[in-house]
C-alpha positions in Angstrom: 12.7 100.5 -120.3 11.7 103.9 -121.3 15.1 105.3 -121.6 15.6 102.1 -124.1 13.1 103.4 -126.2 14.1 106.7 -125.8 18.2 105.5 -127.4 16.8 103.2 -130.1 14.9 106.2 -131.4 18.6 108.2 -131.3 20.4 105.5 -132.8 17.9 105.5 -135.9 16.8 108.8 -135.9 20.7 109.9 -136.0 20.9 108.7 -139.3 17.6 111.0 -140.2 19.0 113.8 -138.4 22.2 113.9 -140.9 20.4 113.6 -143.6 18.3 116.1 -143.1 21.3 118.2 -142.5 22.7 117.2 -145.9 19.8 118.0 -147.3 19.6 121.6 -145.9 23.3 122.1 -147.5 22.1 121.3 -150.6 19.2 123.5 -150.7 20.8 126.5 -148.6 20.8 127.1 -144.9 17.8 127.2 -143.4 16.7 130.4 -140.8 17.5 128.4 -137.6 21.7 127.8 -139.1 21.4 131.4 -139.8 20.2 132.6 -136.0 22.4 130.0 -134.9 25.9 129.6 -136.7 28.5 130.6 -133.9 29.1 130.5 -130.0 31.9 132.0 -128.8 33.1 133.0 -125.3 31.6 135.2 -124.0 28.2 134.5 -125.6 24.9 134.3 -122.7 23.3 131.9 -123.7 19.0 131.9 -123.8 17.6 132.1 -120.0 14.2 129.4 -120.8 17.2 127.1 -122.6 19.6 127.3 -120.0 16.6 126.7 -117.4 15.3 123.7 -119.1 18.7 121.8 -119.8 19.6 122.3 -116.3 16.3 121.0 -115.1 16.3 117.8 -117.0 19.7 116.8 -117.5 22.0 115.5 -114.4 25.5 116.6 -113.8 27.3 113.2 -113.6 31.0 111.6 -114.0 30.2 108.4 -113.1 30.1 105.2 -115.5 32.1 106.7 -118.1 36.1 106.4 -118.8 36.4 110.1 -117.9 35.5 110.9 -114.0 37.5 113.9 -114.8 35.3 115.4 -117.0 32.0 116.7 -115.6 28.8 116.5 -117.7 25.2 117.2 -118.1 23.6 114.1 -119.5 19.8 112.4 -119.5 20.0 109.5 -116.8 17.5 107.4 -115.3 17.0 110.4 -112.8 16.0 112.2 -115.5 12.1 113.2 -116.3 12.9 112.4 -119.9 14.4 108.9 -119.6 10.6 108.6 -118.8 8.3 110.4 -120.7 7.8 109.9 -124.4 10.5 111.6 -126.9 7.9 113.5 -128.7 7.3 115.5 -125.6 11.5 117.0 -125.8 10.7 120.0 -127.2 13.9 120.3 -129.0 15.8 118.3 -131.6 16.8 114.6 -130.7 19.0 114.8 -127.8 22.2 113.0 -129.1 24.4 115.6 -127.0 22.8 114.2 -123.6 25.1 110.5 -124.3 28.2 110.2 -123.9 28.9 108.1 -126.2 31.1 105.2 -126.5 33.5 106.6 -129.3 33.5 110.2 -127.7 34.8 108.7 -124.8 37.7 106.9 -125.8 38.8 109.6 -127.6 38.7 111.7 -124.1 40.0 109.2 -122.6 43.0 108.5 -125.1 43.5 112.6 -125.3 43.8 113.1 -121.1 46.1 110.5 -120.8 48.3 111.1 -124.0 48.4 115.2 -123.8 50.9 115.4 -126.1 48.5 114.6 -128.6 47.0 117.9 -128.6 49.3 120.1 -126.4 50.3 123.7 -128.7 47.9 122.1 -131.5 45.0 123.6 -133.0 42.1 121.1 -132.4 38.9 120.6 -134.4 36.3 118.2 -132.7 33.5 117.2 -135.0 30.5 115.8 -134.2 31.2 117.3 -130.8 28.0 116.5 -129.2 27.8 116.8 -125.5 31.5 118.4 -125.7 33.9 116.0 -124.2 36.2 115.3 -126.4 37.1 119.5 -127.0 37.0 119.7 -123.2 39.9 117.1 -122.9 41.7 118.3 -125.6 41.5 121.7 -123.8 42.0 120.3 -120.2 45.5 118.6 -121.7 46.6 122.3 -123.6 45.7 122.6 -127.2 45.7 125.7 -128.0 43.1 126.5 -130.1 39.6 124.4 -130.0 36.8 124.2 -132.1 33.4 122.2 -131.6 31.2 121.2 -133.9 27.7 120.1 -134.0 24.8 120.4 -136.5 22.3 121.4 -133.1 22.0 124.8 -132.1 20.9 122.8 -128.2 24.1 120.9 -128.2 26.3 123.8 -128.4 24.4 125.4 -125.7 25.5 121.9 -123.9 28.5 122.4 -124.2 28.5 125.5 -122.5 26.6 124.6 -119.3 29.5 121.6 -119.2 32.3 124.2 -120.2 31.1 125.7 -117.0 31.1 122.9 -115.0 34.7 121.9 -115.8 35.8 125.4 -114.9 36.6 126.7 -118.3 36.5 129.1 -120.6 33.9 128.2 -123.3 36.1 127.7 -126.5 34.2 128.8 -129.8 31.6 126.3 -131.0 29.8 126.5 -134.7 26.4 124.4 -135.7 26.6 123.9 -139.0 27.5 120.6 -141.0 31.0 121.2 -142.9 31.5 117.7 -143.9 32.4 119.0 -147.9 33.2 122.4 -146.7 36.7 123.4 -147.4 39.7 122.3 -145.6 40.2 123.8 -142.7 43.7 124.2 -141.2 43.5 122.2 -138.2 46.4 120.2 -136.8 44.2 117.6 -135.3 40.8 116.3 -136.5 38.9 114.4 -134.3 35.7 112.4 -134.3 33.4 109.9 -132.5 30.5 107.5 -133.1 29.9 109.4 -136.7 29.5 106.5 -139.2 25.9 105.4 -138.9 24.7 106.4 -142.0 26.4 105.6 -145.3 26.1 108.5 -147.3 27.2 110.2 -144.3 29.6 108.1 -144.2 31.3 108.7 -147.7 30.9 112.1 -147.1 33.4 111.7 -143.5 35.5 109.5 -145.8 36.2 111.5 -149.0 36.5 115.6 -146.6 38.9 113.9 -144.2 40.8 112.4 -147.3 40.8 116.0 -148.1 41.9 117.4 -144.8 44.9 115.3 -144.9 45.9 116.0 -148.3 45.9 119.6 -148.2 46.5 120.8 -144.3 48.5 117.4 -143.6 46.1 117.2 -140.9 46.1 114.3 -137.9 42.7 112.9 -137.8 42.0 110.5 -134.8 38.0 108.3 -134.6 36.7 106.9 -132.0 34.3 103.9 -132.5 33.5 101.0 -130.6 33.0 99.0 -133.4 29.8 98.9 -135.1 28.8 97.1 -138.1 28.2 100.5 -139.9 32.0 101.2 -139.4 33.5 98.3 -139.3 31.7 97.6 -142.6 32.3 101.0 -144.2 35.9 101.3 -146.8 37.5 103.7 -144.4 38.2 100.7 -141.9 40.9 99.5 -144.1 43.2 102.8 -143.6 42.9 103.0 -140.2 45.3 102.2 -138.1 44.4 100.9 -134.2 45.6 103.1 -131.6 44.4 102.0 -128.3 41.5 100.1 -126.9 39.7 100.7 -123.7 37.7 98.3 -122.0 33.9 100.3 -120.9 32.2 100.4 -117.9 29.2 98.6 -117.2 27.0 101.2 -116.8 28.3 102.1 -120.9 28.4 98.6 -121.6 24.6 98.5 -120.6 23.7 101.8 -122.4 25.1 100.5 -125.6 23.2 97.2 -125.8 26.3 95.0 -124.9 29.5 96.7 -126.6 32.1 96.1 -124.6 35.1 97.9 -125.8 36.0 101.5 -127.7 39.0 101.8 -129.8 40.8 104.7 -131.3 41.6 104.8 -134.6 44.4 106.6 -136.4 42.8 107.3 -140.2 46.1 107.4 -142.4 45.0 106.8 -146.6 48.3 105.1 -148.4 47.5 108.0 -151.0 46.9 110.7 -148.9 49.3 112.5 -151.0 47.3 112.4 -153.8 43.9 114.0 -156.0 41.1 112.4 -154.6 
């Protein structure tokens, strides 16, 4: 029961966490983006940090719809599916799920390499790092992660490592509104929870495509905020994979993840 606590305060303090990041973008980058912008190969990463995520997370493949794919994740064997949240002495640990949407998109990327294969990859919303790992595992070749927290990127390290790779470059910052990048593929999981966040997804990736012609693939396993959201009605269903119990359980019920191809009839247009 603890660890239930423990996700419904991720599941609402997700939407806090992004608007706080909003925020910050608005009123200039506060001193932690500014230590904190950039991993890249190569890059040690902070002894305590490194101590403490290996400490408290487990290294598991099980109960997820990628057994190929190695990660360090909180689990019931985990002090902190325990103790109280406000003992985690970081930022909300969204990175430490795997997360329904995250995972059909790994899923959809190891078994459909093509996908990504000589393409330059930009996963957003990263979090624990699966989805870049795939789309590295099944030869893009160029990745880029991205998360808004300095621990996840760290994360994705210590699980770069465990896959035996290379870790690929990784920047904590929010870009939702930045400008377009030139990425061939845009991908991104379990992102719509709030709705100005939302809008925000909505009206960059309308952007991406417009001006870089990029591919933009979501993975949700459809939740009212997405399902509800104007978006829905230019996507275009991909594939569908049935979850595994243990995900079924961790996500209150769901019992399916779907990717989603996001293609706006006026792509081609000023938006």
């Amino acid at each position: 029961m603890a660890f239930r606590g423990w996700r419904w305060l991720l599941l609402l303090g997700r939407q806090n966490t992004f608007a706080k990041a909003w925020r910050s973008r608005r009123e200039g980058p506060s001193l932690r983006w500014k230590r904190c912008c950039h991993w890249s190969a190569g890059k040690s990463l902070d002894p305590e940090v490194r101590a403490f995520l290996e400490e408290n997370t487990e290294v598991t493949s099980s109960g997820h719809l990628t057994p190929e794919i190695r990660l360090r994740l909180l689990t019931p064997r985990c002090r902190f599916w325990r103790e109280k949240p406000d003992l985690w002495p970081y930022g909300d640990p969204f990175w430490a799920i795997y997360w329904p949407g995250g995972q059909a998109l790994s899923r959809y990327i190891l078994d459909n390499p093509r996908v990504v294969k000589g393409r330059s990859v930009l996963d957003l919303g990263s979090g624990c790092g699966a989805t870049a790992i795939a789309a590295v595992m099944s030869g893009a070749s160029q990745v880029l992660a991205n998360d808004i927290d300095p621990i996840a990127g760290m994360a994705m390290i210590l699980n770069c490592e465990l896959n035996h790779l290379n870790p690929f470059p990784i920047t904590i910052k929010n870009i939702i509104n930045s400008e377009a990048g030139n990425w061939d593929l845009i991908v991104l999981g379990d992102m719509f929870y709030d709705e100005q966040l939302a809008d925000g997804l909505h009206h960059w990736l309308r952007k991406c495509i417009r001006i870089q012609q990029t591919e933009v693939l979501i993975g949700d396993p459809g939740r009212h905020q997405f399902l509800s959201h104007s978006i829905h009605s230019q996507l275009h269903k991909v594939i569908e994979y049935s979850l595994p119990e243990y995900t079924r359980q961790e996500n209150n019920g769901l019992t399916s993840s779907i990717v989603w191809s996001y293609q706006p009839s006026n792509s081609l247009e000023n938006c």
